[in-house]
Wavefront OBJ file of the C-alpha trace (Angstrom):
o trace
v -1.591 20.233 10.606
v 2.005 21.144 9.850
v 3.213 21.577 6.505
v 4.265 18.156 4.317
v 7.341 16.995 4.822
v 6.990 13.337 3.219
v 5.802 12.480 -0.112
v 2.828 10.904 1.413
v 1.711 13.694 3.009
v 2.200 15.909 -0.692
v 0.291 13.501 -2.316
v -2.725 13.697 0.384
v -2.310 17.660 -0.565
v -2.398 17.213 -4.073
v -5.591 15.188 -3.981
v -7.223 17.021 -1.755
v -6.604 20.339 -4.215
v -8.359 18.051 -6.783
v -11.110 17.243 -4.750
v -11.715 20.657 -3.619
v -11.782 21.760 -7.348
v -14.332 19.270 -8.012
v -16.346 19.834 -4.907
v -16.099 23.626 -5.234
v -17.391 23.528 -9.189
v -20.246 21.302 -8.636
v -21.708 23.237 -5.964
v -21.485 26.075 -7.896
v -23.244 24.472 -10.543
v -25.672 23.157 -7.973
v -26.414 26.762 -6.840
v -25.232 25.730 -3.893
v -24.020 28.004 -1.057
v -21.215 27.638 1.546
v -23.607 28.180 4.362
v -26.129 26.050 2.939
v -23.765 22.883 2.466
v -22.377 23.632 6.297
v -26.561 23.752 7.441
v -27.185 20.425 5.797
v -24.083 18.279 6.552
v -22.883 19.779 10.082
v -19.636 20.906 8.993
v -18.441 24.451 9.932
v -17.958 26.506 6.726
v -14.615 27.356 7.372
v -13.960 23.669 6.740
v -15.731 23.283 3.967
v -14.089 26.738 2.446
v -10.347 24.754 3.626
v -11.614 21.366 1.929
v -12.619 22.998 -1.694
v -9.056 25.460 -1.573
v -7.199 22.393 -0.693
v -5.400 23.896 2.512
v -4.879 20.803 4.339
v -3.048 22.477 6.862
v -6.009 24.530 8.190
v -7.983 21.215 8.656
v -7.888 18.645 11.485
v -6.427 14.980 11.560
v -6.313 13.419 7.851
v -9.159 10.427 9.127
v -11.720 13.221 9.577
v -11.250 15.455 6.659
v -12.107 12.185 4.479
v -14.945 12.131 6.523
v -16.057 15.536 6.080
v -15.455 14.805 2.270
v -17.951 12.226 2.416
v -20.808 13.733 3.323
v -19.618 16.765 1.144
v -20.308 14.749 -1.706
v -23.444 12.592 -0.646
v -24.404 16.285 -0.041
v -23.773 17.171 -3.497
v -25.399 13.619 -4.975
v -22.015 12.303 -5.765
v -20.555 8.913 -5.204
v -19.588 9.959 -2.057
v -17.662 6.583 -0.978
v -15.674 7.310 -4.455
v -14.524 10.613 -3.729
v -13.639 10.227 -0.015
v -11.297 6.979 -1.015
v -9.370 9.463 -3.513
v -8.181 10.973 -0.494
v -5.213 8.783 0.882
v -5.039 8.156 4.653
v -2.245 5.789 6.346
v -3.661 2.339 8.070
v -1.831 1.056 10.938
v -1.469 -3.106 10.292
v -3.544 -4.481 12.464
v -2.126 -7.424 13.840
v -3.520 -9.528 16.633
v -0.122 -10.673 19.105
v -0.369 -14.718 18.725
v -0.768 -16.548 22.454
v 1.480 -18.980 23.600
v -1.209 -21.089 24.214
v -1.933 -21.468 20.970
v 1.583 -22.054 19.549
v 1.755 -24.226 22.211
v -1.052 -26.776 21.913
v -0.586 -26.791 17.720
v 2.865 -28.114 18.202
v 3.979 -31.607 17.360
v 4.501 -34.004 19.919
v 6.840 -36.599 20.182
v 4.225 -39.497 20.450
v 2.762 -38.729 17.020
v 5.809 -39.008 15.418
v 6.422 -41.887 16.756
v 3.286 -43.710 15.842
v 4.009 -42.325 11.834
v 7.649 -44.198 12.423
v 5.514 -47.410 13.457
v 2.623 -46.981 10.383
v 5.753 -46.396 7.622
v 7.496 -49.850 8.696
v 4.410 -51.739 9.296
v 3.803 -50.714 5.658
v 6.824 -51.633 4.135
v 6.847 -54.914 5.427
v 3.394 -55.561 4.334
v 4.720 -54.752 0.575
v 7.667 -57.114 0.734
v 5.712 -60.004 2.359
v 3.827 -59.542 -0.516
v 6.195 -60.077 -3.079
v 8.352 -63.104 -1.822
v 4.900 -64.861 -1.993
v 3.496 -64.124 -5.472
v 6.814 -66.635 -6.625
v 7.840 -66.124 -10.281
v 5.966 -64.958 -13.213
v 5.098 -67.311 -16.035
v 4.732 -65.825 -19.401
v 2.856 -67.956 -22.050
v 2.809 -67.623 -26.289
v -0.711 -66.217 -27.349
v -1.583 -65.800 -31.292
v -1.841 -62.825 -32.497
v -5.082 -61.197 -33.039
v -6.499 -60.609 -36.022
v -6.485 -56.597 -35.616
v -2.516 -57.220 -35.314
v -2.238 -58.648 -39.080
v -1.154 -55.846 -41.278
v -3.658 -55.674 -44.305
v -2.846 -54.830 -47.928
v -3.131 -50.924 -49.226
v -5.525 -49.737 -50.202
v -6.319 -46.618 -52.356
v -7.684 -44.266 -50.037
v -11.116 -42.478 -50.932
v -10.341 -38.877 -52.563
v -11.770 -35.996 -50.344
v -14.321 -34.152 -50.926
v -13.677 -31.006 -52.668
v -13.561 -27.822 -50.336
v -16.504 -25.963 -50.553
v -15.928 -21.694 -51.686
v -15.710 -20.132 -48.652
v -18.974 -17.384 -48.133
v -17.581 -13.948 -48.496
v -17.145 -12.274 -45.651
v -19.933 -10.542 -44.050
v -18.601 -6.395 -44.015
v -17.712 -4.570 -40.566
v -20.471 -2.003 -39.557
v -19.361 1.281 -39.719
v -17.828 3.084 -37.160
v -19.763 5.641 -35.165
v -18.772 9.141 -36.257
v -17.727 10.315 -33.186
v -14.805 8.153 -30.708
v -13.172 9.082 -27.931
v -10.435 7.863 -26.349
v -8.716 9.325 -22.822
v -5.964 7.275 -21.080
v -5.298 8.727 -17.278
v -1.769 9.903 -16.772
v -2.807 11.139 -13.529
v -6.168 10.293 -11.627
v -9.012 12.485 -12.063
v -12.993 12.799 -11.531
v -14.906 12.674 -15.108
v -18.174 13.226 -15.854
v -19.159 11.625 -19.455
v -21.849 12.647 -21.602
v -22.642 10.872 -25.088
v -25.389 12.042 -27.385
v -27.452 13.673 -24.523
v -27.222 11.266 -21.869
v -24.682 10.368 -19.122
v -22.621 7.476 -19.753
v -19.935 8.261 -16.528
v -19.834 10.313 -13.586
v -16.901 9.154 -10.892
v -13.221 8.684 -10.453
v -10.595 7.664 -12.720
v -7.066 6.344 -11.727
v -4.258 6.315 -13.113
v -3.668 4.344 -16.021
v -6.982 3.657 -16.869
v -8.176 3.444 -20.858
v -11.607 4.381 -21.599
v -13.544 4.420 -25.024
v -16.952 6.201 -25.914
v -18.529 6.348 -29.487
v -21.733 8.595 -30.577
v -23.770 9.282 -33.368
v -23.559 13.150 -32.917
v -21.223 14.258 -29.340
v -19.077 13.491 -26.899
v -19.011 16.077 -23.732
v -16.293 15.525 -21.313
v -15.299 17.350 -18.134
v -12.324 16.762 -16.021
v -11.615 17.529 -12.750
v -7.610 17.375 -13.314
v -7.303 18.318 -16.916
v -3.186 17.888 -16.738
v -4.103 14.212 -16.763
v -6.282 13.601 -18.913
v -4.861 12.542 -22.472
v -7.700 12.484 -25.101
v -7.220 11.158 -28.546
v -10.819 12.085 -31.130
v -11.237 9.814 -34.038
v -7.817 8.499 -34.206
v -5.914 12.088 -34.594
v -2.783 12.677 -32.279
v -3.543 12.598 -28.482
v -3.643 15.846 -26.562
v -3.698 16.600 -22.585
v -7.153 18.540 -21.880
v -5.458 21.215 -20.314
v -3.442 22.203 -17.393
v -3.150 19.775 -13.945
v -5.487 20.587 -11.509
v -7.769 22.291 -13.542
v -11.130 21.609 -14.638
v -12.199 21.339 -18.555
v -14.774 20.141 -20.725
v -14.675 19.670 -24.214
v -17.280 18.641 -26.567
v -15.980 16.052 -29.314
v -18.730 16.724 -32.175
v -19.319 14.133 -35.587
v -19.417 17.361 -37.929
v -15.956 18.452 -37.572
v -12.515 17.499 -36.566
v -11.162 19.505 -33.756
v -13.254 19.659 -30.495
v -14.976 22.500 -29.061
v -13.221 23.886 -25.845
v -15.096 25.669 -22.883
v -12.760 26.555 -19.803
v -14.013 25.939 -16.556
v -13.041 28.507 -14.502
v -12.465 28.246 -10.818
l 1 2 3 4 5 6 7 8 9 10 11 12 13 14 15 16 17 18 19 20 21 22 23 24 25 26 27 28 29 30 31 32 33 34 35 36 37 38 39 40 41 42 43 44 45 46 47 48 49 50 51 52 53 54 55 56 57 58 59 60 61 62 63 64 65 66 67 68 69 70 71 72 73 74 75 76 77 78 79 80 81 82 83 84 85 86 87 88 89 90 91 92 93 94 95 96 97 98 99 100 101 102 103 104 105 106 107 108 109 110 111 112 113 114 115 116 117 118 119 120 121 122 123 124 125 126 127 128 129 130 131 132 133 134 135 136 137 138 139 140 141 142 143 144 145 146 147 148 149 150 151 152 153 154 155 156 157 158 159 160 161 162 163 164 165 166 167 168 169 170 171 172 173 174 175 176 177 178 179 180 181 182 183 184 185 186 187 188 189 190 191 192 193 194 195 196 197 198 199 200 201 202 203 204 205 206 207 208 209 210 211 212 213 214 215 216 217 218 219 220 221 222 223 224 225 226 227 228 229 230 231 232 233 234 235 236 237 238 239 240 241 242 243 244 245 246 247 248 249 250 251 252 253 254 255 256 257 258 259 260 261 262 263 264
């Protein structure tokens, strides 16, 4: 492929450095090798080497490298429809050229119209026949009912006196540990709370999520740059650079998270 020239094409690079990242660090942490992944999935390593350092311009039309990502991932035991959507590939409209025939025969012709002329008189002169013979409309004097005499006052019963409210039943406590990212940029994140995994998949942009614990919080980002974390209410921080991948472990004994860098 040639270099990007249109912002589309850029963005299809920039996700496809992210997923590479990803790719790349969970295979490593699968114990994974390049020729192992190529054996099992048919794809030539130099591919898969092109896919994980994000070149997109050593690999074929964008249709097949989201392909290739897919079984990548199902490779890996990811969510491997998840990860190949992240990658962004143009869709022709598909649109089916309409036959005259069929603007043709749904077409209004003149005798209908005429015969909803015909219905719409015949109507009205139905209604007026009907009124010139009902003739005038007598009216007659009729007592009034009983429930129309107004009756005297009379003191209303007093109310019953409001009961005391029951106090109000207090809020449990809080967990001791919450966590709180909001995506500035989308990102894979894997979640962990108190031992076991809550999340594993993609995040887009904008998205607020919220996990409490008794003791931890592990996080790991794909795309630290856009991930913004905020720990039990403190100021909100990014997890690190964009395009990097972090994990940080929010703990309940203290009040600053522990940081490990992932390298690449």
């Amino acid at each position: 492929m040639s270099d990007p020239t249109s912002p589309f094409e850029q963005q299809q690079v920039d996700q496809l450095m992210q997923i590479g990242a990803y790719l790349h660090q969970v295979r490593e942490e699968s114990l994974l090798t390049i020729e192992h992944v190529a054996t099992k999935t048919m794809i030539q390593p130099r591919i898969l080497r092109a896919i994980e350092q994000g070149k997109l311009e050593h690999l074929p039309e964008p249709i097949y490298v989201r392909g290739f990502i897919k079984r990548y991932a199902r490779e890996l035991g990811l969510d491997a429809e998840a990860v190949a959507q992240a990658f962004p590939v143009k869709r022709e409209a598909n649109i089916q050229p309409q036959s005259w025939s069929d603007v043709s025969s749904r077409q209004l012709r003149p005798y209908h119209l005429y015969a909803l002329y015909i219905a719409v008189i015949m109507a009205a002169i139905a209604g007026l026949s009907y009124l010139l013979t009902r003739g005038p409309i007598r009216t007659t004097a009729t007592a009034p009912s009983p429930s129309a005499v107004p009756s005297p006052d009379l003191p209303s019963p007093a109310a019953p006196a409001a009961s005391p409210e029951a106090p109000a039943s207090p809020e449990p406590p809080a967990m001791p540990v919450q966590v709180e990212v909001t995506m500035q940029e989308q990102s894979w994140m894997r979640v962990i709370v108190d031992g076991e995994t809550e999340f594993e998949g993609m995040l887009s942009e904008g998205t607020q999520r919220t996990w409490t614990a008794n003791e931890e919080v592990q996080i790991r980002a794909g795309n630290a740059g856009g991930v913004l974390v905020e720990y039990n209410n403190q100021p909100a921080t990014l997890m690190g650079d964009r395009g990097t991948v972090q994990q940080l472990i929010f703990t309940a004994s203290g009040n600053s998270p522990l940081e490990n860098q992932a390298t690449q």
